[in-house]
C-alpha positions as CSV (number, residue, x, y, z in Angstrom):
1,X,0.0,0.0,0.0
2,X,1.0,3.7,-0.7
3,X,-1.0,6.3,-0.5
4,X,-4.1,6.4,2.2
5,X,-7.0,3.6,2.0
6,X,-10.6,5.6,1.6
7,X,-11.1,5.0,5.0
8,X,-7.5,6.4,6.2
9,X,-8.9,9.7,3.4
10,X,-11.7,10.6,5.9
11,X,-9.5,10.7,8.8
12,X,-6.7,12.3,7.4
13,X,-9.4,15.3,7.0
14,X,-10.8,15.0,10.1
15,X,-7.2,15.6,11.5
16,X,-6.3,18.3,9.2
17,X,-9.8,20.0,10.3
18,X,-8.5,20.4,14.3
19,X,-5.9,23.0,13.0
20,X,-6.3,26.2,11.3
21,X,-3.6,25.8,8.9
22,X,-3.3,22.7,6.8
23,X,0.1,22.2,6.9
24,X,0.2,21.9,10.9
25,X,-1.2,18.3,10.3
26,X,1.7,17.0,8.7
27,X,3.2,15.0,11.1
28,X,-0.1,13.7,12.4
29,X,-0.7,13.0,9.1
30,X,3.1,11.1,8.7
31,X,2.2,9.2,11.8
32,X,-1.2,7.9,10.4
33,X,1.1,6.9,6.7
34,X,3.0,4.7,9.4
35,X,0.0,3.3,11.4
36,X,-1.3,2.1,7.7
37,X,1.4,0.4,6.4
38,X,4.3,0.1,9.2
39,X,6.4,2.6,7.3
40,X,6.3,6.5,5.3
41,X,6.5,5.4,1.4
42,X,7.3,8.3,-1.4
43,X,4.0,7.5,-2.8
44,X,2.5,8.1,1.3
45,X,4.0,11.6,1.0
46,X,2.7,12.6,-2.0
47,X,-0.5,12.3,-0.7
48,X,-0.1,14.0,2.6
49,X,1.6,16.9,0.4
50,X,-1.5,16.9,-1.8
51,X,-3.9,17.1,1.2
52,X,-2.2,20.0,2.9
53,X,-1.3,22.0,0.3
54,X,2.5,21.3,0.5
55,X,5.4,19.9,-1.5
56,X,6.5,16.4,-1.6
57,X,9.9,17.8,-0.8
58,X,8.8,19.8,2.1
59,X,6.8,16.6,3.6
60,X,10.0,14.8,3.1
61,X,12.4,17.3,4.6
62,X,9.9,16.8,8.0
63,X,9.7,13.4,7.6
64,X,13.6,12.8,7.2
65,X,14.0,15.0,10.4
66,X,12.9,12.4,12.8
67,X,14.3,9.3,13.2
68,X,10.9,7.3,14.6
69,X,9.5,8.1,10.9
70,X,10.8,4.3,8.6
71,X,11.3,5.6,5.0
72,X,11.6,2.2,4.3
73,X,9.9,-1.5,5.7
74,X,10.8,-2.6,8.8
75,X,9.7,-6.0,11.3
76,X,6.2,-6.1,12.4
77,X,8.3,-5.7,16.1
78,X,11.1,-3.0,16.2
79,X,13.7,-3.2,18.2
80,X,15.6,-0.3,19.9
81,X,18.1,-1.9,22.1
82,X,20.1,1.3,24.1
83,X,23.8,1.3,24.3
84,X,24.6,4.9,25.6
85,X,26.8,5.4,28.7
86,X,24.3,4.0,31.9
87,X,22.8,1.3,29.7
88,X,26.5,-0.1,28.3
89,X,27.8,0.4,31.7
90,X,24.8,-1.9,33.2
91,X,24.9,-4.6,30.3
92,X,23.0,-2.8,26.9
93,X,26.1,-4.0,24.8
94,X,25.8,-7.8,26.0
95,X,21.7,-7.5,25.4
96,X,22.6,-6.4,21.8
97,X,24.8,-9.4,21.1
98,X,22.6,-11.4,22.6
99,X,19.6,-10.3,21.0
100,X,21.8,-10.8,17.5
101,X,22.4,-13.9,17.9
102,X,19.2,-15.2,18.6
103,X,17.3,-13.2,15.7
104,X,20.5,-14.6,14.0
105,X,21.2,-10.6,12.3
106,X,23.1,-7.8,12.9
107,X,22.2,-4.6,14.4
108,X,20.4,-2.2,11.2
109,X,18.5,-5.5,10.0
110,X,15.2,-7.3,9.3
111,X,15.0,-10.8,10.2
112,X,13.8,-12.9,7.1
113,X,10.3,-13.6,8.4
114,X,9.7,-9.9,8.8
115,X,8.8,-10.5,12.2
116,X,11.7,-8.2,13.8
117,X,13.8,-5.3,12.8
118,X,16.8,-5.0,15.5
119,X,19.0,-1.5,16.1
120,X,21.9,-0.2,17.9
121,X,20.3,3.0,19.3
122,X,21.2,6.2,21.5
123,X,20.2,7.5,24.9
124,X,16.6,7.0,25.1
125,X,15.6,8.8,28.2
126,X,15.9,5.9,31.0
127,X,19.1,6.1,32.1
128,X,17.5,5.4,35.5
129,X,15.9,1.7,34.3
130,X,18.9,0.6,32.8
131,X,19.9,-1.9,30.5
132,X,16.6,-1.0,28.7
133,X,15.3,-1.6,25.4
134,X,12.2,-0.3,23.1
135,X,10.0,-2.4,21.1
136,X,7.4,-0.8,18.8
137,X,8.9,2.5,21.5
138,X,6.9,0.9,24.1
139,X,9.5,0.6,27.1
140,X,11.0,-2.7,28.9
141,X,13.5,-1.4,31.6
142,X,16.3,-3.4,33.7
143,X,16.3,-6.1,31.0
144,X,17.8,-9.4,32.1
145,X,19.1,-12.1,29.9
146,X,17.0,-14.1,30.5
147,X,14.0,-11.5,30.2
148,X,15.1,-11.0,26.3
149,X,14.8,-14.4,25.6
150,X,11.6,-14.5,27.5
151,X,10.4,-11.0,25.8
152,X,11.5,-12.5,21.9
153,X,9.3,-15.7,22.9
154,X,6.2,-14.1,24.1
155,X,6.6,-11.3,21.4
156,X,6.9,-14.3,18.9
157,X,3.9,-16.2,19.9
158,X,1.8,-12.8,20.2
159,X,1.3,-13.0,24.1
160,X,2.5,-8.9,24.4
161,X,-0.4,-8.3,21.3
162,X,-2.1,-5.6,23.4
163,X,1.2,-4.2,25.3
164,X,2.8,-4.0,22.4
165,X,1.0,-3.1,19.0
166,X,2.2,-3.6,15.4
167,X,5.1,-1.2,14.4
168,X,3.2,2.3,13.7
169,X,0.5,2.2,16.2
170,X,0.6,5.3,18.5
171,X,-2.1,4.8,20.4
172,X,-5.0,2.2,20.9
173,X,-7.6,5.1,21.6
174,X,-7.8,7.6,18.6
175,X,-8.1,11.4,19.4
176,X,-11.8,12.6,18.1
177,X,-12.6,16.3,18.1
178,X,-16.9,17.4,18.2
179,X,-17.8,19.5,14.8
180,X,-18.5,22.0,16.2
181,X,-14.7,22.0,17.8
182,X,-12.8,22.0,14.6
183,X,-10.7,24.5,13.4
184,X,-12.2,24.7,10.3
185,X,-8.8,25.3,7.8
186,X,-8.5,28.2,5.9
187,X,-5.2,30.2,4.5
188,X,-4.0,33.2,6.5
189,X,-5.5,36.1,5.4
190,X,-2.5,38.4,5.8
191,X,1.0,37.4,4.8
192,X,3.7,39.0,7.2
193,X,6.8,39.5,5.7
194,X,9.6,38.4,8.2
195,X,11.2,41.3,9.7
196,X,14.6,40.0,8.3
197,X,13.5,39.5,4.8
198,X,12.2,42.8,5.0
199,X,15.4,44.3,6.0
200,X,17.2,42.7,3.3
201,X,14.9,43.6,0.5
202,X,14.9,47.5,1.7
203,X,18.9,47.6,2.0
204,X,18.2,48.6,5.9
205,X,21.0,47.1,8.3
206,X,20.2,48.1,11.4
């Protein structure tokens, strides 16, 4: 799949209706491409630029930005293993090796089955809980050996389904806004020059 399903179309507008400029919708809008298909294709961003009056290259350029955004497929289960100071201190380097071998790849790869994408990651804000480790960004802190073997298992045999949802899902309850609380889009009326643009077009330097 590519661009949105019909049904994806009417809530991509419903989003773009809670803000009063199109454009502010964009990365909502990136997050629902990922929810549909587990990944942001070109053809994905195409769409999104057609919806809020953008440029491919501009919905790219925000896309590219952040790293939770896939350009590309990844494992239904993503797996962010940290190895920053606290967590390779406590372990995170052993968990990664560990984790290699038994998904039988290397850090930056998709086992065959699809079923798990595994990386090397920074800091990721639980230097507190550490050796931790994301999957699908949901957080499993003061990992054990012999809880990543337990946590590959029950992730394998779908046991974590509701903890942990397919790669893209943000959220299991989806944000609704009342008609009548809609933004209602429409373009600015006035378009401000920026101060500096100003300056530079009238020669001023002060």
């Amino acid at each position: 799949m590519a661009r949105f399903s019909p049904e994806n179309i009417t809530l991509a507008h419903e989003i773009i209706d809670r803000y009063p400029v199109a454009r502010s919708a964009m990365i909502p809008l990136l997050h629902l491409a990922q929810e549909q298909d587990g990944y942001v294709s070109d053809e994905a961003m195409t769409h999104i630029a057609e919806l809020v009056d953008a440029t491919p290259a501009e919905v790219l350029g925000t896309c590219s930005f952040y790293e939770m955004f896939k350009r590309e497929p990844v494992g239904e289960y993503l797996v962010n293993v940290c190895t920053n100071i606290s967590c390779l201190l406590t372990g995170g380097e052993e968990l990664l090796e560990q984790l290699e071998e038994k998904l039988g790849v290397k850090a930056g790869s998709t086992t065959p089955d699809g079923k798990f994408t595994l990386e090397d990651v920074e800091c990721i804000a639980a230097c507190t809980e550490a050796p931790c480790l994301q999957v699908n960004y949901r957080y499993f802190h003061k990992v054990s050996h012999d809880q990543v073997e337990e946590l590959l298992d029950d992730l394998s045999l779908g046991r974590l389904a509701h903890e942990v949802p397919k790669h893209g899902t943000l959220s299991r309850v989806r944000q609704q806004a009342a008609p009548e609380r809609r933004a209602r889009v429409a373009r600015p009326t006035v378009n401000v020059e920026p101060v500096w643009l100003a300056r530079n077009n009238t020669g001023t330097t002060t």
